[in-house]
MDTraj code that builds the backbone (N, CA, C; nanometers):
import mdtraj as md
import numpy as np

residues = "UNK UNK UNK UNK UNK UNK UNK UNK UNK UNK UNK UNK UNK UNK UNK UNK UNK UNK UNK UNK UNK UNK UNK UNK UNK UNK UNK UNK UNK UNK UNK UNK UNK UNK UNK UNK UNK UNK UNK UNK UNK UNK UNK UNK UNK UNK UNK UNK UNK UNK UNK UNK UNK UNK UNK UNK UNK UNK UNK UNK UNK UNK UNK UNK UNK UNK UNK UNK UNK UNK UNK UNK UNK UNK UNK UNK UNK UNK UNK UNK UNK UNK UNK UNK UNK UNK UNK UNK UNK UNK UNK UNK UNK UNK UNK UNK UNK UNK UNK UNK UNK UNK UNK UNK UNK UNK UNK UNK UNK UNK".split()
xyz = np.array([
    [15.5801, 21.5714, 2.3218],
    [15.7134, 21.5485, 2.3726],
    [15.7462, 21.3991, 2.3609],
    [15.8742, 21.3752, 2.3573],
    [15.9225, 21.2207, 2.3448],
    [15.9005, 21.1280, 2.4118],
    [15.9118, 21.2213, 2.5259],
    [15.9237, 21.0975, 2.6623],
    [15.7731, 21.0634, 2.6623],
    [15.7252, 21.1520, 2.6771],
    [15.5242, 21.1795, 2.6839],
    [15.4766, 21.0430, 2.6036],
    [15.5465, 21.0332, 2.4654],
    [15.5200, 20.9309, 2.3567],
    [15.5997, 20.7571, 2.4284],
    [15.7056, 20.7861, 2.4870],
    [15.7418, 20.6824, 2.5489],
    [15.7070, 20.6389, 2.6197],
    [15.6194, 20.6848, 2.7586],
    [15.5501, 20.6557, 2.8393],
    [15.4683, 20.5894, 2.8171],
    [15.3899, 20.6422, 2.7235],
    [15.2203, 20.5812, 2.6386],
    [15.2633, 20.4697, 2.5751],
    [15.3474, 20.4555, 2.5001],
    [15.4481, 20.2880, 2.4512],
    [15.4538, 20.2160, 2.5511],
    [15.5034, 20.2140, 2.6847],
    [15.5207, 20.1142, 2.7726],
    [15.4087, 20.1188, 2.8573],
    [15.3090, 20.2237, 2.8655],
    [15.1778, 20.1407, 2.9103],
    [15.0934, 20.0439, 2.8003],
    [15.1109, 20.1288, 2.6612],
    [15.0362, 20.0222, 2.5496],
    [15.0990, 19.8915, 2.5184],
    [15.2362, 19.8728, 2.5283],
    [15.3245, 19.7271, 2.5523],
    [15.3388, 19.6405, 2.6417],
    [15.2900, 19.7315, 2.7757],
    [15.3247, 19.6542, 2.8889],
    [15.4365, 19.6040, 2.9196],
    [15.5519, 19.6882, 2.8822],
    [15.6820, 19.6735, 2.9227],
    [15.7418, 19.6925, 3.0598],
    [15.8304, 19.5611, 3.1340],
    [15.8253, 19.5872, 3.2654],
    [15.9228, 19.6578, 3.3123],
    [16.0913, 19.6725, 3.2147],
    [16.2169, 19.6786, 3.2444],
    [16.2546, 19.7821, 3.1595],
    [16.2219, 19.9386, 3.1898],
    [16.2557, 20.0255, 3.1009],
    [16.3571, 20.1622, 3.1120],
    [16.4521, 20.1735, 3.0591],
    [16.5551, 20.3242, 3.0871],
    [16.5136, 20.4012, 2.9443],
    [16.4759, 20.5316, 3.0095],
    [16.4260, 20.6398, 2.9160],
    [16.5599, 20.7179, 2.9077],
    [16.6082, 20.7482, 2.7806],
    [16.7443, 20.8532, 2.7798],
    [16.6897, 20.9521, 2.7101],
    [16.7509, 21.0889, 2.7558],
    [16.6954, 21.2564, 2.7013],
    [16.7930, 21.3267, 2.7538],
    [16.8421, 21.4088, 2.6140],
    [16.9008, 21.5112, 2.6354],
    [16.9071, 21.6268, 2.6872],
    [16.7922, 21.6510, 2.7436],
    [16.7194, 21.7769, 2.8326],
    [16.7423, 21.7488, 2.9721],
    [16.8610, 21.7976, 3.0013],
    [16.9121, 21.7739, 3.1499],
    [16.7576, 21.7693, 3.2747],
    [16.7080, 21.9139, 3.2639],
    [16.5919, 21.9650, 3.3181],
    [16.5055, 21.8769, 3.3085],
    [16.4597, 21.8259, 3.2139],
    [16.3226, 21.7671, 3.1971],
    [16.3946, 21.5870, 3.2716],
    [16.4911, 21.5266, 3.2096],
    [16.4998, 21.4176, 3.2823],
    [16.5298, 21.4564, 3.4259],
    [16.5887, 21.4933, 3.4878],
    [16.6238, 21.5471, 3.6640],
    [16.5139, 21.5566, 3.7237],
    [16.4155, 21.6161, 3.6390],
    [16.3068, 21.6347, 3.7129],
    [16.1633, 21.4785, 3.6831],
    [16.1706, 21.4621, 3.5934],
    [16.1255, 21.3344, 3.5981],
    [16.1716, 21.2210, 3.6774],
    [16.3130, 21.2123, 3.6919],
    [16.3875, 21.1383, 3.7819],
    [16.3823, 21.1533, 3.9655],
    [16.3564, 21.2742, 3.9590],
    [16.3404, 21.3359, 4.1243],
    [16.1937, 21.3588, 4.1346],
    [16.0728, 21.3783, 4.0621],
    [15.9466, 21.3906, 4.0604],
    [15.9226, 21.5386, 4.0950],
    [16.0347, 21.5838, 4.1308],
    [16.0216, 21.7492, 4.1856],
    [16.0526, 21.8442, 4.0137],
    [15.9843, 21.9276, 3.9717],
    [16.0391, 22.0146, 3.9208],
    [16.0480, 22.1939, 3.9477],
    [16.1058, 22.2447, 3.8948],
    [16.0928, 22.4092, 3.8588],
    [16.1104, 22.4620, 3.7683],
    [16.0249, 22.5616, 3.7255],
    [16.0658, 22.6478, 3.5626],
    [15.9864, 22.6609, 3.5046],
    [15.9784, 22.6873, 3.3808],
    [15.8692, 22.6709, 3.3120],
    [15.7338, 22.6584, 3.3292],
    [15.6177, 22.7063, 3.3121],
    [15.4984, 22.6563, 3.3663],
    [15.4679, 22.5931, 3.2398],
    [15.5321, 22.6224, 3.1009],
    [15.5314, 22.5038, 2.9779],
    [15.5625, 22.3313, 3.0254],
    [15.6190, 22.3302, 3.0439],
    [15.7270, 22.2707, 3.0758],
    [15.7108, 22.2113, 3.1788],
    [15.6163, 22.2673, 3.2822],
    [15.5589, 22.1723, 3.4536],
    [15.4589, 22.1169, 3.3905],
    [15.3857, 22.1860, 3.2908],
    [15.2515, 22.1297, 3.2502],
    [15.2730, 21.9832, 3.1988],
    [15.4081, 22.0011, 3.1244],
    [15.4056, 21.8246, 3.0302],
    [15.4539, 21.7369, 3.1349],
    [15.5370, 21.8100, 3.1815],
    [15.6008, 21.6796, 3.2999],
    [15.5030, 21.6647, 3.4022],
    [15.4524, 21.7212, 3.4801],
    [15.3590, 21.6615, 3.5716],
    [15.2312, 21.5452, 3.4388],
    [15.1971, 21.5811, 3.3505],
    [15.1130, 21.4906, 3.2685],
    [15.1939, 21.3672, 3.2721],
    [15.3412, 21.3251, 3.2350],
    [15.4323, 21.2186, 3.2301],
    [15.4136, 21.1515, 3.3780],
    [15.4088, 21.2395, 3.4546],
    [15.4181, 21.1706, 3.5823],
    [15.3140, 21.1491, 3.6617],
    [15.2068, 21.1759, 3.5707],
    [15.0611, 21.0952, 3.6040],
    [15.0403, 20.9776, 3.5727],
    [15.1166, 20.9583, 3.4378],
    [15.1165, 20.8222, 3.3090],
    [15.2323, 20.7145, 3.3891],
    [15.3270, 20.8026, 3.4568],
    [15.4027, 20.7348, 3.5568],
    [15.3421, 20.6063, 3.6280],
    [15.2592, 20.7060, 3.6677],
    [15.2038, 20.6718, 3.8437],
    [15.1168, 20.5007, 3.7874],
    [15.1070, 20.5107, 3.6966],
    [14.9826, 20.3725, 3.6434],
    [15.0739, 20.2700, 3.6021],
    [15.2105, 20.2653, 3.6097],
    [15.2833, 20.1454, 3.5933],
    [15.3308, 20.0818, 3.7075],
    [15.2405, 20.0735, 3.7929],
    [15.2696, 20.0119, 3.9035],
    [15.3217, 19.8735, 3.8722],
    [15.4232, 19.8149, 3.9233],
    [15.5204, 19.6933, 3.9419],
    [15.6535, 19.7014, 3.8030],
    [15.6400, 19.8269, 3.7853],
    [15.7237, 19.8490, 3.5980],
    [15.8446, 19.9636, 3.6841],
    [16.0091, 19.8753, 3.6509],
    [16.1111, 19.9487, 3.6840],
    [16.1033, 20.0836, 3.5548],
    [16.0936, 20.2018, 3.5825],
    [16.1147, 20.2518, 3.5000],
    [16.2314, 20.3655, 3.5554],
    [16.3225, 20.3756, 3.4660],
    [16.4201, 20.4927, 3.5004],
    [16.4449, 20.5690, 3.3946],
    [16.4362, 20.7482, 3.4334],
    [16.4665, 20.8346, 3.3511],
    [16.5998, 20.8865, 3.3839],
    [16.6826, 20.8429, 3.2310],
    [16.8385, 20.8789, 3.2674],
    [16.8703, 21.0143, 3.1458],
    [16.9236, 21.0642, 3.1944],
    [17.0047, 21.2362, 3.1451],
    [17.1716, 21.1935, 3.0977],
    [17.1665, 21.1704, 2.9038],
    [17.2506, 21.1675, 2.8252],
    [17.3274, 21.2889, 2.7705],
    [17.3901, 21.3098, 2.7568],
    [17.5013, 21.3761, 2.5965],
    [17.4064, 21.4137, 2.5072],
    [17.4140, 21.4981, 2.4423],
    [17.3820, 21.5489, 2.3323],
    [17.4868, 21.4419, 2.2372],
    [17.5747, 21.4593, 2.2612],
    [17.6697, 21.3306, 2.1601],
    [17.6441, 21.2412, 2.1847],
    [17.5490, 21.1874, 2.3000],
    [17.5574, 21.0156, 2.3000],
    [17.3930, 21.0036, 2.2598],
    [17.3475, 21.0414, 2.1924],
    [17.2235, 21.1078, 2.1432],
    [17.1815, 21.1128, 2.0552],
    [17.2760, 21.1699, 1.9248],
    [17.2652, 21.1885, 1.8007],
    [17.1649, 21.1860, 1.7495],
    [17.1553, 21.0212, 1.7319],
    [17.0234, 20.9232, 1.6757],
    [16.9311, 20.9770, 1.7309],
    [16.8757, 20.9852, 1.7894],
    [16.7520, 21.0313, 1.8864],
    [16.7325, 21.2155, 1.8528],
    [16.8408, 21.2896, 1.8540],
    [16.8240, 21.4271, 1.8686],
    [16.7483, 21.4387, 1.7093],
    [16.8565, 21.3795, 1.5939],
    [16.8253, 21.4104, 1.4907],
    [16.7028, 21.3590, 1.4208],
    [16.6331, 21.2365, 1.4526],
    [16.5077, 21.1677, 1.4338],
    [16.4123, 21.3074, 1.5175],
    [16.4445, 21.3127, 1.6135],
    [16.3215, 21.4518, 1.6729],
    [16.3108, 21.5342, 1.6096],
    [16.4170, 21.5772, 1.5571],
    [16.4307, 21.7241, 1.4790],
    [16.3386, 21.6826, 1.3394],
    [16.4084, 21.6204, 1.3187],
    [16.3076, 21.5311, 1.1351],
    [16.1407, 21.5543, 1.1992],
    [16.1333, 21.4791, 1.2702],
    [15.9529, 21.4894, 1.3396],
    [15.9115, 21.6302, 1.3223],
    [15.9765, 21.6982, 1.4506],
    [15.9360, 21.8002, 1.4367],
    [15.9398, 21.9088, 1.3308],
    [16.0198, 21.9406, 1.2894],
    [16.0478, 21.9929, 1.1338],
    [15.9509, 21.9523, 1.0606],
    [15.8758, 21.8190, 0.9929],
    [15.8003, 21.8357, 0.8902],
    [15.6797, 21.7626, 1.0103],
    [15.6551, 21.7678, 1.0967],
    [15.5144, 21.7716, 1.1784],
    [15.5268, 21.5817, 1.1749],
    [15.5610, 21.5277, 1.1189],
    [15.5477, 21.4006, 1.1241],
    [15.5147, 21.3493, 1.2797],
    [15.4390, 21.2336, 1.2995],
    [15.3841, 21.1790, 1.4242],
    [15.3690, 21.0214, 1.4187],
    [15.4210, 20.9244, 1.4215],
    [15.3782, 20.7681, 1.4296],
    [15.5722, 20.7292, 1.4506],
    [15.5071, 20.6048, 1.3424],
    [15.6484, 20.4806, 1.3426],
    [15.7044, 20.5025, 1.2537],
    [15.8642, 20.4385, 1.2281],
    [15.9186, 20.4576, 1.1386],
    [15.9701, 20.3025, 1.0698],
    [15.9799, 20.2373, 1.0031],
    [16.0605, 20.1102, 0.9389],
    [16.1897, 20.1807, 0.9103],
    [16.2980, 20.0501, 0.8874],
    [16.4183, 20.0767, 0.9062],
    [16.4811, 20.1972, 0.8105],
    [16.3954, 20.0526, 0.6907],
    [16.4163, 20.1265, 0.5169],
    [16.3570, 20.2623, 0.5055],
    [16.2806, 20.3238, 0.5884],
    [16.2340, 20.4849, 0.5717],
    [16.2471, 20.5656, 0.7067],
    [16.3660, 20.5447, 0.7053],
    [16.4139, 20.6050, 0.7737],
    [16.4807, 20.7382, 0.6993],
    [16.5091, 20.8725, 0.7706],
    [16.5652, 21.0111, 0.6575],
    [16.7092, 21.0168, 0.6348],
    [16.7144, 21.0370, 0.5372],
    [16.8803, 21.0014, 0.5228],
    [16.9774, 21.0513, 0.6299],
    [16.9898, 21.1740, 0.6945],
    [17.0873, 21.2324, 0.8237],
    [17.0968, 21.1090, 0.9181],
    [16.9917, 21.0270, 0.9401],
    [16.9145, 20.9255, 1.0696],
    [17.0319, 20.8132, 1.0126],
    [16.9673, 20.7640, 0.9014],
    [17.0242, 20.6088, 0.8734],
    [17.1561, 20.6679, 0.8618],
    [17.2311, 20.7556, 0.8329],
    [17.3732, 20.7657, 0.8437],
    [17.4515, 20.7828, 0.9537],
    [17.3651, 20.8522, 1.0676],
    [17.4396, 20.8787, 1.2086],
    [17.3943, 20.7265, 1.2409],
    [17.3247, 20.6003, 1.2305],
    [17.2640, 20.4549, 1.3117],
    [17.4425, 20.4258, 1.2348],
    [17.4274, 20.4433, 1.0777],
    [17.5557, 20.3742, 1.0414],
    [17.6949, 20.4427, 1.0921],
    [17.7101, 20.5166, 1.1006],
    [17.8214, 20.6070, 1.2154],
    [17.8556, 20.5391, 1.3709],
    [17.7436, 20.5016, 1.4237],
    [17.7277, 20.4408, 1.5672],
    [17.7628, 20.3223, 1.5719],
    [17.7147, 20.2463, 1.4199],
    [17.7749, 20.0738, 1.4498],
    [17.8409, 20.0701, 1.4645],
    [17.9534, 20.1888, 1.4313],
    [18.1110, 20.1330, 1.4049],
    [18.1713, 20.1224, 1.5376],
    [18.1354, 20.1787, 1.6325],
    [18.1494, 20.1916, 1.7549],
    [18.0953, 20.0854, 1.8568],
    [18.0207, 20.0089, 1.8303],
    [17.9525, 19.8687, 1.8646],
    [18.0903, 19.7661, 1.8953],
])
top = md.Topology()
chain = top.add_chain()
for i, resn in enumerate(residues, 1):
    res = top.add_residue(resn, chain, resSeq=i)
    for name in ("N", "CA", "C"):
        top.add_atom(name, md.element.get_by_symbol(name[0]), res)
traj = md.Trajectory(xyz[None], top)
């Protein structure tokens, strides 16, 4: 999961000042409130996030619940991942073409 991967970034960076955005109403609400329900898929990853939580002691971290439209970038880079299994980093220049065209779609709006 994304956030799962984001978490593990700001303990391996040591980042102190961080807002996580996700389109999964459910999964951020409940990361945000520490309470969840549903899924026992789905309790399993988030309670793991909110173990990885618990070890950033003195680190603002907030999980905020976006748009699917204010998103794009993010929805469609996941989908690319997941679709061909891909797992790491990306550079700008290899980035998949749908991606670098919705980043260039968004500047315009900057």
């Amino acid at each position: 999961m994304a956030v799962r991967m984001a978490v593990l970034k700001v303990l391996e960076e040591k980042y102190y000042h961080i807002v996580i955005e996700g389109d999964a109403k459910f999964v951020m609400d409940s990361l945000s409130t520490s309470f969840h329900r549903g899924s026992w898929e789905a309790a399993r990853i988030i309670e793991d996030i909110l173990q990885l939580v618990k070890v950033l002691q003195g680190t603002s971290l907030i999980f905020q619940w976006t748009t699917r439209n204010s998103n794009v970038v993010a929805h469609l880079l996941a989908k690319w991942a997941f679709c061909s299994g891909f797992n790491g980093s990306l550079m700008n220049g290899t980035l998949p073409g749908k991606v670098a065209k919705a980043i260039e779609s968004e500047k315009a709006y900057l």
